[in-house]
Backbone of each chain as ProteinMPNN parsed JSONL, in Angstrom:
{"seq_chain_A": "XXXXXXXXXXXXXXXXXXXXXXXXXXXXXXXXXXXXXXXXXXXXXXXXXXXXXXXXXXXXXXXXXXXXXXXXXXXXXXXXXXXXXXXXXXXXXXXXXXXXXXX", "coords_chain_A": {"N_chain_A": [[20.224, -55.662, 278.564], [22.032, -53.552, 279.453], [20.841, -51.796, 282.348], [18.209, -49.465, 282.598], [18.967, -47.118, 283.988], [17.469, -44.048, 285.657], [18.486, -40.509, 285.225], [21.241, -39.221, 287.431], [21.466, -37.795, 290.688], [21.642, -41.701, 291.734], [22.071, -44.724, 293.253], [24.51, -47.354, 293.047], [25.184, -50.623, 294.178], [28.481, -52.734, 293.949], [29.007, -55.417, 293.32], [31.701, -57.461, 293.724], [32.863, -60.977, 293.181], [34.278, -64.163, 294.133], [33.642, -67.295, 292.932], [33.404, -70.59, 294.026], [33.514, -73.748, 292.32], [31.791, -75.711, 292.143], [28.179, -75.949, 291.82], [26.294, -76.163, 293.853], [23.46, -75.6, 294.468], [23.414, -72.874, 293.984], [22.813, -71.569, 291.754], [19.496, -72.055, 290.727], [19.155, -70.343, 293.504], [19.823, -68.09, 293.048], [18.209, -67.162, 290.994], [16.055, -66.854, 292.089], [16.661, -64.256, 293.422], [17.105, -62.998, 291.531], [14.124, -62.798, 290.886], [12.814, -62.148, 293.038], [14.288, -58.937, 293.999], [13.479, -57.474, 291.947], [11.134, -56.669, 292.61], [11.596, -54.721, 294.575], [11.599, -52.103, 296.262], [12.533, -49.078, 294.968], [14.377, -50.204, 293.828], [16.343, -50.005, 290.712], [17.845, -51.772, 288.631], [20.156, -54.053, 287.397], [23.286, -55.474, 285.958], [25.614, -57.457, 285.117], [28.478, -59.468, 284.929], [30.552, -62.459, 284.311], [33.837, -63.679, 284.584], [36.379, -65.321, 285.45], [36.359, -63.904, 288.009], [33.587, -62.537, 289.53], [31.217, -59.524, 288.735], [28.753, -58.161, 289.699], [26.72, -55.19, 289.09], [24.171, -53.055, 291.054], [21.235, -51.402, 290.967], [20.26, -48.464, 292.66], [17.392, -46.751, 293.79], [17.994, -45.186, 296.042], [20.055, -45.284, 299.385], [18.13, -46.358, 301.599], [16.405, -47.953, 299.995], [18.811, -49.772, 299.441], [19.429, -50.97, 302.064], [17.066, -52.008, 302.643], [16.591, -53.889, 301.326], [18.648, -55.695, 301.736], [18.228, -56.325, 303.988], [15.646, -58.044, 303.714], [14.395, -61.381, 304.315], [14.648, -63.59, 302.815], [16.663, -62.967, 301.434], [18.421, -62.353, 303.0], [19.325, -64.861, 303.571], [20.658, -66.163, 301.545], [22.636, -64.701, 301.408], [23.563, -65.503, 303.5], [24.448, -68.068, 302.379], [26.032, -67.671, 300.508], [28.166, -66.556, 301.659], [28.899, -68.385, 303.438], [29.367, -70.611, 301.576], [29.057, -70.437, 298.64], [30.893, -68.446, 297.562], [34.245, -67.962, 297.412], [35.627, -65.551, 298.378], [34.979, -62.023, 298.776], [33.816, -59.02, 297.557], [31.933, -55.657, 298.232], [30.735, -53.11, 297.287], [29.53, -49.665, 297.954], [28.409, -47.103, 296.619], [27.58, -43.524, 295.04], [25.714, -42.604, 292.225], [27.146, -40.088, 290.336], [27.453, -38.765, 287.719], [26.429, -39.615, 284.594], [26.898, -41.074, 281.286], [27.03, -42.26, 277.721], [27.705, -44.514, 274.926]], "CA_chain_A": [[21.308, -56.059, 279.47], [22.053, -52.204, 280.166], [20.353, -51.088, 283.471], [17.645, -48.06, 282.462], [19.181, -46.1, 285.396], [17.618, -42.371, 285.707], [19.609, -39.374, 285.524], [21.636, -39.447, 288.704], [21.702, -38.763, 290.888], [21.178, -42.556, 292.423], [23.309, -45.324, 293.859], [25.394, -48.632, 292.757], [26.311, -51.48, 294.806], [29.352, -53.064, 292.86], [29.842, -56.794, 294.461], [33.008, -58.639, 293.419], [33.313, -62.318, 294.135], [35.168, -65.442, 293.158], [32.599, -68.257, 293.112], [33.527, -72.209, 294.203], [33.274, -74.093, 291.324], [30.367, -76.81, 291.96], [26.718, -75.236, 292.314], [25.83, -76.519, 295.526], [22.09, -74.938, 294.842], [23.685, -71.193, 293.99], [22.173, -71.112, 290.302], [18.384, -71.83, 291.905], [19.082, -69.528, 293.951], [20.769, -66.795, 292.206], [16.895, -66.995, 290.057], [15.034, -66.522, 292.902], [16.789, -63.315, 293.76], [16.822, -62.163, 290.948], [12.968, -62.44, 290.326], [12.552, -61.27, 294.054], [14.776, -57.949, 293.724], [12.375, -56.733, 290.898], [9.921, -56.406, 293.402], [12.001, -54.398, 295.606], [10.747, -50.312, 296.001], [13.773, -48.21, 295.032], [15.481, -51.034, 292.977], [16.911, -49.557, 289.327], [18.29, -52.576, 287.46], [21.367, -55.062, 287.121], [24.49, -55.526, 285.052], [26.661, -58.609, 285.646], [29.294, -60.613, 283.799], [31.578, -63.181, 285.199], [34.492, -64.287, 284.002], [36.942, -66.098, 286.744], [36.195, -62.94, 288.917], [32.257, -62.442, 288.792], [31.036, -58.572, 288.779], [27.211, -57.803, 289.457], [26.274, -54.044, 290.015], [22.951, -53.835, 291.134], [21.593, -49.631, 291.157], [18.895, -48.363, 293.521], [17.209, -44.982, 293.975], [19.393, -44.474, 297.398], [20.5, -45.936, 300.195], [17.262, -47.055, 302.358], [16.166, -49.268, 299.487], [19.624, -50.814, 299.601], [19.423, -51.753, 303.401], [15.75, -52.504, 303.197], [16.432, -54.897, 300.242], [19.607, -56.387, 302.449], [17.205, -57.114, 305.329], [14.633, -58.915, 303.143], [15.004, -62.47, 305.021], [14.641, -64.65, 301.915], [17.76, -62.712, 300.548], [19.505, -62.415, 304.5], [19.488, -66.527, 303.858], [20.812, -65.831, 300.236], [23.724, -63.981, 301.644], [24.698, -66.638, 304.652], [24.603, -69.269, 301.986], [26.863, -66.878, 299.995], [29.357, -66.133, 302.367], [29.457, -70.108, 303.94], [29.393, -71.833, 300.818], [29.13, -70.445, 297.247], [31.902, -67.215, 297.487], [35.586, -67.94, 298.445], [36.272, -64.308, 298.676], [33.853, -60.993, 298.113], [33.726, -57.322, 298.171], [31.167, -55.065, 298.014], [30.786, -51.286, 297.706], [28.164, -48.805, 297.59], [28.605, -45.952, 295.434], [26.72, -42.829, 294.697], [26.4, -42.29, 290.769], [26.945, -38.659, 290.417], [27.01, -38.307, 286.746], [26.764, -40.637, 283.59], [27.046, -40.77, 279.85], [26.974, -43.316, 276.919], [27.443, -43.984, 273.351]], "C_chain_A": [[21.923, -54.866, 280.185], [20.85, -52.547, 281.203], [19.861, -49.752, 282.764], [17.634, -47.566, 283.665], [18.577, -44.644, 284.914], [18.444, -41.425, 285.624], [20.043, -39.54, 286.936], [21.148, -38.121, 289.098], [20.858, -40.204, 291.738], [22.587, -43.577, 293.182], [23.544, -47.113, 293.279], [25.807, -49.234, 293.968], [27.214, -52.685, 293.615], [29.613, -54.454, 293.954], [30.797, -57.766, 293.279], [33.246, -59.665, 293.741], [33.85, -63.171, 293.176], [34.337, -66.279, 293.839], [33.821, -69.441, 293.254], [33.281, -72.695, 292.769], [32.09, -74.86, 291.094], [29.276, -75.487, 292.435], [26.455, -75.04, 293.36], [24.233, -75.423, 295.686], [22.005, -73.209, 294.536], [22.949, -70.701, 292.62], [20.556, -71.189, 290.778], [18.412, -71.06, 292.504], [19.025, -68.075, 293.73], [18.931, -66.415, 291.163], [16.437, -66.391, 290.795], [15.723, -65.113, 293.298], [16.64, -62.253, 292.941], [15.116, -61.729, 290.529], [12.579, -61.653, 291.663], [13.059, -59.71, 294.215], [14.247, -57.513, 292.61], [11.229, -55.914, 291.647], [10.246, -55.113, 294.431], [11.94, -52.945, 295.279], [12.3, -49.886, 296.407], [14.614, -49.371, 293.851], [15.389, -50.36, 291.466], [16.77, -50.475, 288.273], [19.478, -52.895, 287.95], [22.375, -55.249, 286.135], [25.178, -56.864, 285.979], [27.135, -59.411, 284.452], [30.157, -61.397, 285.081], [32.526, -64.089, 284.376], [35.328, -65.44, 284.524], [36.357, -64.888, 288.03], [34.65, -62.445, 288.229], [31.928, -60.915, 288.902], [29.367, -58.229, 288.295], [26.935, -56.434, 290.45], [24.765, -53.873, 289.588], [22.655, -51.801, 291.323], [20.326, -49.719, 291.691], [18.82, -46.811, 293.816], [17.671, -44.454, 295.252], [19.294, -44.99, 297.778], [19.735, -46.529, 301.4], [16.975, -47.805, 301.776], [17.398, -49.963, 299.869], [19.608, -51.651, 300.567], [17.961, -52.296, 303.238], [15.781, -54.018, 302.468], [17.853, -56.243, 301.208], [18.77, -56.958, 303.446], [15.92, -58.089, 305.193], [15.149, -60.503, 303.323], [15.376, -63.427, 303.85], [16.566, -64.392, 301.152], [19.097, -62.923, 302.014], [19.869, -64.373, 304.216], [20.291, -66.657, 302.887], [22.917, -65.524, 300.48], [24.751, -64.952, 302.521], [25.388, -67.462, 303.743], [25.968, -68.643, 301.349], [28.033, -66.915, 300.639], [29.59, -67.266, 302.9], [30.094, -70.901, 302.338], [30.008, -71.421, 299.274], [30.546, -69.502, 297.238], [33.219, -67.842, 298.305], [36.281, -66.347, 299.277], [34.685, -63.251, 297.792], [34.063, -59.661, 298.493], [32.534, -56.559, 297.267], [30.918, -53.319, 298.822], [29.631, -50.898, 297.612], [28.465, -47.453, 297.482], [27.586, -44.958, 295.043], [27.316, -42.213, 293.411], [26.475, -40.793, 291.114], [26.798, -37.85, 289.041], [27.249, -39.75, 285.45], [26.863, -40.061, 282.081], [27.127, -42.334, 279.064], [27.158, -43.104, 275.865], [26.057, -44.308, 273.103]], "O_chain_A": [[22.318, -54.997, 281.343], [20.021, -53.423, 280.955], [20.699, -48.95, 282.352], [16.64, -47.502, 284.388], [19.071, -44.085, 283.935], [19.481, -41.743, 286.206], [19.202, -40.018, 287.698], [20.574, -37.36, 288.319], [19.764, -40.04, 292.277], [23.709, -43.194, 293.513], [22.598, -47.897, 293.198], [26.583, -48.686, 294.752], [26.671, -53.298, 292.696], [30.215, -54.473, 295.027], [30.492, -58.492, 292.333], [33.958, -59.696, 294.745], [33.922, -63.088, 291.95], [34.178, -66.204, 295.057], [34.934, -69.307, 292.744], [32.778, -71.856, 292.022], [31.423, -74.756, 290.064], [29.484, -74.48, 293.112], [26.349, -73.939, 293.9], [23.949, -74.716, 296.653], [21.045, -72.463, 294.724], [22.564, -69.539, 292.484], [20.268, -70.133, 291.341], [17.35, -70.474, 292.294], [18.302, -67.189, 294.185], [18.738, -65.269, 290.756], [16.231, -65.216, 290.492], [14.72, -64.554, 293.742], [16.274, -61.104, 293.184], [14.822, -60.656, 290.003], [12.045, -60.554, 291.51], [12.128, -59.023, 294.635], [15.148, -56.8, 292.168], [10.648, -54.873, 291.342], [9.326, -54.549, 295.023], [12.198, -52.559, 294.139], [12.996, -50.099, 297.4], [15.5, -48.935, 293.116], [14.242, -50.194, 291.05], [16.023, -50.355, 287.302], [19.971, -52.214, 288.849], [21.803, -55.019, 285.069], [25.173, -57.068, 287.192], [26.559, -59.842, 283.453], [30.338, -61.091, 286.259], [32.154, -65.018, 283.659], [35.045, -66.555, 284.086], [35.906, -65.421, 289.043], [34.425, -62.114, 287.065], [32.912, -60.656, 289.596], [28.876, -58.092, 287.175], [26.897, -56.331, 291.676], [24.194, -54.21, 288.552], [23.54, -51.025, 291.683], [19.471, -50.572, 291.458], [19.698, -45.968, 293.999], [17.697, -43.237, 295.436], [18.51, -45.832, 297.337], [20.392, -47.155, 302.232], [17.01, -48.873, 302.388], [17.202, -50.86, 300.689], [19.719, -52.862, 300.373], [17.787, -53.282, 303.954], [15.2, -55.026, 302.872], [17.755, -57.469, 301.154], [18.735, -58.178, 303.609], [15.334, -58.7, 306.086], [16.103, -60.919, 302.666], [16.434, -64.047, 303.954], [17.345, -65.195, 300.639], [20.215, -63.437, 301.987], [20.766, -64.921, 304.856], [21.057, -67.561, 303.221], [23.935, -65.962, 299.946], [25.961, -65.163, 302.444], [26.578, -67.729, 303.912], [27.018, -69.166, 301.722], [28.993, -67.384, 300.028], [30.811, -67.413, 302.953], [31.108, -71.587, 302.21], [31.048, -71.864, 298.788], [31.454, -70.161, 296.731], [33.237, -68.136, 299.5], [37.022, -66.147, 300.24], [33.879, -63.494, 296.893], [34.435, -59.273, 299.6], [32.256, -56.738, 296.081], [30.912, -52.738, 299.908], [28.703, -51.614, 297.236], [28.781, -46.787, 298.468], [26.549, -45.49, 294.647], [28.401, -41.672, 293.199], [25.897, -40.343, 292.104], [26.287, -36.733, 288.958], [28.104, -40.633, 285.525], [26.897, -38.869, 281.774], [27.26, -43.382, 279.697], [26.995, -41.98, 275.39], [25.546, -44.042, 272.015]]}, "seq_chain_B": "XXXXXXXXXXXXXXXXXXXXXXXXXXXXXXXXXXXXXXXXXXXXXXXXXXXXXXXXXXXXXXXXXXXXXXXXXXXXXXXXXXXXXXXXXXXXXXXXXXXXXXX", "coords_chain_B": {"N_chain_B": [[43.178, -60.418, 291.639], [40.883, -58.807, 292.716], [40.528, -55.016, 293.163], [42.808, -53.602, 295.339], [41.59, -51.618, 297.34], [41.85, -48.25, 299.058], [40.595, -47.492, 302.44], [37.162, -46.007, 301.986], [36.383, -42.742, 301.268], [36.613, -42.681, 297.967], [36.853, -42.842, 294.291], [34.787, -44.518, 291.821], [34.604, -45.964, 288.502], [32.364, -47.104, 286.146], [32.172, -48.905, 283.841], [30.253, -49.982, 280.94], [29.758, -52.231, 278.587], [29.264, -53.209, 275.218], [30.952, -55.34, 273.087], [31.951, -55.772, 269.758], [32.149, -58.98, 268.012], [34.541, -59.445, 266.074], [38.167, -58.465, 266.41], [40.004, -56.54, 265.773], [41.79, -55.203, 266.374], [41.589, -54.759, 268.951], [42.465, -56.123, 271.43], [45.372, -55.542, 271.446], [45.305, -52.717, 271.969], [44.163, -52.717, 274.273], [45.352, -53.704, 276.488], [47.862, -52.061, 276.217], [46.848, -50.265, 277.703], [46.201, -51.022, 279.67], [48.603, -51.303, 281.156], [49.044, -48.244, 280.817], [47.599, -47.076, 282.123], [48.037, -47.672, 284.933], [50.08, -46.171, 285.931], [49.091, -43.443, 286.051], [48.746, -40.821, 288.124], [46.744, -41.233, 291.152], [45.483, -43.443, 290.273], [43.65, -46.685, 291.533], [43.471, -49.218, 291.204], [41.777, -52.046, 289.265], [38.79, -53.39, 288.105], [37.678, -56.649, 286.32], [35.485, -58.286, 284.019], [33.971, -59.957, 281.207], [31.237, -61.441, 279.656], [29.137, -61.485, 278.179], [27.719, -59.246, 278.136], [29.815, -56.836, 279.209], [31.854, -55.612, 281.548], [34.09, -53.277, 283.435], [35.488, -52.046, 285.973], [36.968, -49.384, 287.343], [39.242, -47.749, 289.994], [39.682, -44.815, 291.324], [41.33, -42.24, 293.378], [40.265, -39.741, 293.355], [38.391, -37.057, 291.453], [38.935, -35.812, 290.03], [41.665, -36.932, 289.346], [40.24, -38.974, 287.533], [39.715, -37.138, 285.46], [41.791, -36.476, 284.967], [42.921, -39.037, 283.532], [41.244, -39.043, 281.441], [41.55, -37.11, 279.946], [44.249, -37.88, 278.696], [46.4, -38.246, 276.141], [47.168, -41.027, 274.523], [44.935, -42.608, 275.271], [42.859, -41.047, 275.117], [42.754, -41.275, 272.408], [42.11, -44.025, 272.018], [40.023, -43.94, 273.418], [37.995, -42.771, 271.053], [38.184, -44.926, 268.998], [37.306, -47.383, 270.759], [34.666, -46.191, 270.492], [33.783, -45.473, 267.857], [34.883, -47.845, 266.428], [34.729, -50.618, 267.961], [33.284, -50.749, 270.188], [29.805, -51.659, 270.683], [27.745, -50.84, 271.923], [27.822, -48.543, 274.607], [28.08, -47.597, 278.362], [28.697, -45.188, 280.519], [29.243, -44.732, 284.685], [30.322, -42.364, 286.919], [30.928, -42.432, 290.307], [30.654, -42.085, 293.428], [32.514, -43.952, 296.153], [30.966, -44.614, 299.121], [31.167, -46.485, 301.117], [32.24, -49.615, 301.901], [32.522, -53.292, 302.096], [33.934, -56.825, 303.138], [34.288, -60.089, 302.732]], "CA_chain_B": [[42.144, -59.961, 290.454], [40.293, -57.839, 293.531], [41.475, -54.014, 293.349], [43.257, -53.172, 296.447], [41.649, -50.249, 297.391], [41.658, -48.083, 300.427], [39.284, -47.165, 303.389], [36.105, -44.801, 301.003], [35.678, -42.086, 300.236], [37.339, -43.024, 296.931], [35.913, -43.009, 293.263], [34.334, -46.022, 290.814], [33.781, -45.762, 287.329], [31.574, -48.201, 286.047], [32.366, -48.877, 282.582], [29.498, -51.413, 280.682], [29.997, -52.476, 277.423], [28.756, -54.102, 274.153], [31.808, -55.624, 272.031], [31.884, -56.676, 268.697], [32.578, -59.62, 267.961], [36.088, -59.251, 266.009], [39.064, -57.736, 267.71], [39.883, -55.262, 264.932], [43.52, -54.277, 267.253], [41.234, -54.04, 270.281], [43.492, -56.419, 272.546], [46.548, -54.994, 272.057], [44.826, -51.922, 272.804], [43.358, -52.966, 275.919], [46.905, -54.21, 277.039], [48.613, -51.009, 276.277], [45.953, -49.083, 278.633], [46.429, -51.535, 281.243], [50.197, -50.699, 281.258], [49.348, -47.059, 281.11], [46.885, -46.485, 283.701], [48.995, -48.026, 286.209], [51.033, -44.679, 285.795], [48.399, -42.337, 286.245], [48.542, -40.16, 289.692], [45.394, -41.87, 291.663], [44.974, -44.524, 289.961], [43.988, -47.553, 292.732], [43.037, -50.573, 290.448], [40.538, -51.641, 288.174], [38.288, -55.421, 287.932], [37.011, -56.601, 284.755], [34.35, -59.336, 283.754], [33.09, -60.071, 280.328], [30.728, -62.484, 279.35], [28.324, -61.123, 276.711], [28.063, -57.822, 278.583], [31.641, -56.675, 279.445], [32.101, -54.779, 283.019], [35.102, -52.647, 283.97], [35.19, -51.306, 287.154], [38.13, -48.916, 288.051], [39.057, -47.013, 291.608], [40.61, -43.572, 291.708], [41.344, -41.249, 294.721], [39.211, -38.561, 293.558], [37.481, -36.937, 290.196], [40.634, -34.83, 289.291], [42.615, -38.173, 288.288], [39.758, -39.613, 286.841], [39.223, -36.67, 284.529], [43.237, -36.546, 283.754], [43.267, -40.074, 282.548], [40.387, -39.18, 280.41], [42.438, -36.529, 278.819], [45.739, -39.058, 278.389], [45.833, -38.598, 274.333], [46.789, -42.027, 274.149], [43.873, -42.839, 275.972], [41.648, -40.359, 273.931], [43.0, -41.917, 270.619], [41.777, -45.472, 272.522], [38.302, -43.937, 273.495], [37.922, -42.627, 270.154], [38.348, -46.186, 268.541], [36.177, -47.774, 270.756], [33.313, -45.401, 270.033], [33.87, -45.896, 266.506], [34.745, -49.502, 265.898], [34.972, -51.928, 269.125], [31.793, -50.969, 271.361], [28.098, -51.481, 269.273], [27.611, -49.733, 272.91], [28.989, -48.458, 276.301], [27.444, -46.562, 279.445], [30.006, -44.709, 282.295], [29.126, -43.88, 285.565], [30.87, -42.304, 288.073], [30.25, -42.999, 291.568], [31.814, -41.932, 294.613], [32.076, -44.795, 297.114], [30.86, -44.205, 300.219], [31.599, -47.476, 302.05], [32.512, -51.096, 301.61], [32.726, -54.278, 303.806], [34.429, -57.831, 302.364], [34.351, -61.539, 303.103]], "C_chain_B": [[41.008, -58.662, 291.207], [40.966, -56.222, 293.804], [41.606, -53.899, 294.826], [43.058, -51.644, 297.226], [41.142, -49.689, 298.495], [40.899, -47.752, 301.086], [38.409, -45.823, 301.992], [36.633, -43.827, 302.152], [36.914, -42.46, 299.166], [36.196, -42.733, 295.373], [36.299, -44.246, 292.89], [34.14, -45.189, 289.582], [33.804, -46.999, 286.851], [31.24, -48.254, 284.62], [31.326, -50.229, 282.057], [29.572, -51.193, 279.532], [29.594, -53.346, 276.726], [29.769, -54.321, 273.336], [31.192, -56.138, 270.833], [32.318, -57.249, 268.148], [34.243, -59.834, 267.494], [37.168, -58.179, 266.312], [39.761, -56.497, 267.114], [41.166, -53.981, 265.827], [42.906, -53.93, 268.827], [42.103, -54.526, 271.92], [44.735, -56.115, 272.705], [46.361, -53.718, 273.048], [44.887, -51.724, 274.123], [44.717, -52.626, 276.77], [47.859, -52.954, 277.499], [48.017, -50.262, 277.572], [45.993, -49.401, 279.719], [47.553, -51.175, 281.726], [50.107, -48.894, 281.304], [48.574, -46.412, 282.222], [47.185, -46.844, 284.95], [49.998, -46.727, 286.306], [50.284, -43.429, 286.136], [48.516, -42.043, 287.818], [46.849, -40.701, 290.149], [44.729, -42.483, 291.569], [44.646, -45.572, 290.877], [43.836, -48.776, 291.973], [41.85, -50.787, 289.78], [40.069, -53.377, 288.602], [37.518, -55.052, 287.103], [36.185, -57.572, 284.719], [33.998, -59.321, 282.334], [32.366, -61.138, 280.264], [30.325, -62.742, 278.1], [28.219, -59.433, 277.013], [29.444, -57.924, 279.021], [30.9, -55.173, 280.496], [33.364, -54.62, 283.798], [34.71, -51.721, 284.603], [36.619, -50.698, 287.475], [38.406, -47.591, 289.041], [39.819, -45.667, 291.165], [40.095, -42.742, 292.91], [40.612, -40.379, 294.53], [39.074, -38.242, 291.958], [38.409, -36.315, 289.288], [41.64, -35.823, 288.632], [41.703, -38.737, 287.702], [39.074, -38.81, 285.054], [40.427, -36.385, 283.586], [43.649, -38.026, 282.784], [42.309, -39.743, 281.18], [40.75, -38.208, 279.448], [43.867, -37.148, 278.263], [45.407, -38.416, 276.912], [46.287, -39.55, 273.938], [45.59, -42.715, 274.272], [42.595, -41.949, 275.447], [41.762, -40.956, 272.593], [42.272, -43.294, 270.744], [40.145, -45.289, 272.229], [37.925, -43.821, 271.963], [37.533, -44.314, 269.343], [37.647, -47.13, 269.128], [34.913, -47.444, 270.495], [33.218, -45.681, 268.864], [33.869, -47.091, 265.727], [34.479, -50.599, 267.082], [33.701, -51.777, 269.661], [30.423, -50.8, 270.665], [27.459, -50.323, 270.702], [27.679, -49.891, 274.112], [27.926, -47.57, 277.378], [28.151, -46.795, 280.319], [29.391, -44.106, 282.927], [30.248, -44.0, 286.464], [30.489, -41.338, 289.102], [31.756, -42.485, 292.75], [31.697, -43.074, 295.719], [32.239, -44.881, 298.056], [30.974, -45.452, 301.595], [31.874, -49.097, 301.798], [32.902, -52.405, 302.73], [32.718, -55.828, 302.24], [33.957, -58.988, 303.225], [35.726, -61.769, 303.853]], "O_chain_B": [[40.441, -57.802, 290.534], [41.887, -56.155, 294.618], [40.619, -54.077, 295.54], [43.912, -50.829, 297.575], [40.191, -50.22, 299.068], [39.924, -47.508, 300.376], [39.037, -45.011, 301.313], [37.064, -43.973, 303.296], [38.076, -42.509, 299.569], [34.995, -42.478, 295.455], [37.287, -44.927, 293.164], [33.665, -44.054, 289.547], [34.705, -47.832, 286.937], [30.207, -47.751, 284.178], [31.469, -51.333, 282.582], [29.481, -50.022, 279.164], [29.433, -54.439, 277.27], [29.77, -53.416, 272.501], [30.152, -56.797, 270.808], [33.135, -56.706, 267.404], [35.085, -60.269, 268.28], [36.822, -57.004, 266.431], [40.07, -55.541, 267.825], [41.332, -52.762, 265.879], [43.417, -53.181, 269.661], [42.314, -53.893, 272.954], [45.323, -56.279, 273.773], [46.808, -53.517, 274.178], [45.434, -50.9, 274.856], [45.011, -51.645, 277.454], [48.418, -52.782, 278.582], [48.773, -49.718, 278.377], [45.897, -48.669, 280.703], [47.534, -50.668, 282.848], [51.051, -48.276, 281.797], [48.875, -45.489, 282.979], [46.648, -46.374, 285.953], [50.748, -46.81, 287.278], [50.902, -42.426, 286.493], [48.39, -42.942, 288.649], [45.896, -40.49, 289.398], [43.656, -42.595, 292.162], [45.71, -45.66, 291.489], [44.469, -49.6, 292.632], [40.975, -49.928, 289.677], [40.728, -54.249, 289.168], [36.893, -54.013, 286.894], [36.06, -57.912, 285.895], [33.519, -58.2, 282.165], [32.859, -62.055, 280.922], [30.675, -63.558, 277.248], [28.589, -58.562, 276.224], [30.078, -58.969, 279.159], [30.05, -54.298, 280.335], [33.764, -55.45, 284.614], [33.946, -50.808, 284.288], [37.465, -51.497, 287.874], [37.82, -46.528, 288.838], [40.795, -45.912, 290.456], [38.945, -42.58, 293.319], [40.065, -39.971, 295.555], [39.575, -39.047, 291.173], [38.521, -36.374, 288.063], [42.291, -35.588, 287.614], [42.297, -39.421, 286.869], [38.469, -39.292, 284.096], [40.475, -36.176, 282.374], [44.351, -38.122, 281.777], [42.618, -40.14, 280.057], [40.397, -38.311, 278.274], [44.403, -36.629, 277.283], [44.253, -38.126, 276.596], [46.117, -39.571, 272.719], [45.22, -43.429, 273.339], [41.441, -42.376, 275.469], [40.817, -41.061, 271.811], [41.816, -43.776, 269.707], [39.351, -45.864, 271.485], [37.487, -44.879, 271.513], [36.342, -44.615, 269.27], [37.176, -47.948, 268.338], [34.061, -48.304, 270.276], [32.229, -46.398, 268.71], [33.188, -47.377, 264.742], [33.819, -51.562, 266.692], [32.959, -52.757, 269.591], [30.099, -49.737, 270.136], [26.871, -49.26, 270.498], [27.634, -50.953, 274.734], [26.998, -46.923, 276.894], [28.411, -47.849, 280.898], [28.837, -43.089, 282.51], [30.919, -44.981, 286.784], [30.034, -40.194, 289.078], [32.984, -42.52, 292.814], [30.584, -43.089, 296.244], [33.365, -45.182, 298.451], [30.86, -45.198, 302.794], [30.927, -49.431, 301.085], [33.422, -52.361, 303.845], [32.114, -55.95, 301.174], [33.329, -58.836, 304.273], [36.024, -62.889, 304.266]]}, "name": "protein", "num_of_chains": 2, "seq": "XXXXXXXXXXXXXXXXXXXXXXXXXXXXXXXXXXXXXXXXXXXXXXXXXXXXXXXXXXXXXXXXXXXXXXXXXXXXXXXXXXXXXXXXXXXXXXXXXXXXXXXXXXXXXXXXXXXXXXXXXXXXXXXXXXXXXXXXXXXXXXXXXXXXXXXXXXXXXXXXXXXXXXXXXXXXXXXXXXXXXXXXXXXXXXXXXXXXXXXXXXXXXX"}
């Protein structure tokens, strides 16, 4: 459930949203991205919990995968549906790790 | 529940966590830390999530307040105690964030 991120450095996008409550097709969906973003050259790994406020950071070896993986149409459709339907509210950063640690 | 935080460059640290199961004084804890890091110089806000993984995300103005909270010695007596009893295990990065765009 950790992310085997590399030594940094690399980069985090941190997206924050408050989901709708009915599905409306977002769990289906939410699969397919995730099995598609595996595939994606530069992608790291995932972390996400959601409690009322959902929090999925997603880490990538820099900042051309991120846009290349944003422009991947299946996910550009992913995102409309996102921002019309499933998300009342969202924010999203992009972050360069610069150093880590763990127990 | 969204931190309020201003135009980047700013910092993230990207706190992920493994609890265990009983609370062993960890919510008062928590509570106290929430009340004290609202006091810290550069603090901007924090968002949380647990589920099964647990994800705290919190903003500061730059690396200099994020390295004085981490000397707090209430806040070292805290870390301490989760390393020891509360987290089976944790991984921090921090991230400088270089841009963001909302809903």
């Amino acid at each position: 459930m950790f992310a085997h991120t590399p030594k940094p450095p690399y980069y985090a996008v941190i997206f924050t949203s408050l989901k709708i409550e009915e599905d409306r097709g977002y769990s289906a969906m939410s699969e397919k991205m995730v099995t598609l973003v595996q595939k994606q050259e530069g992608f790291l790994g995932f972390e996400s919990a959601r409690e009322n406020l959902g929090i999925t950071v997603s880490y990538w070896r820099d900042e051309t995968s991120i846009l290349a993986w944003k422009a991947v149409l299946a996910h550009k459709q992913a995102q409309e549906r996102g921002k019309d339907t499933w998300y009342s509210n969202y924010k999203i950063r992009i972050a360069k790790v610069e150093r880590d640690y763990e127990k």
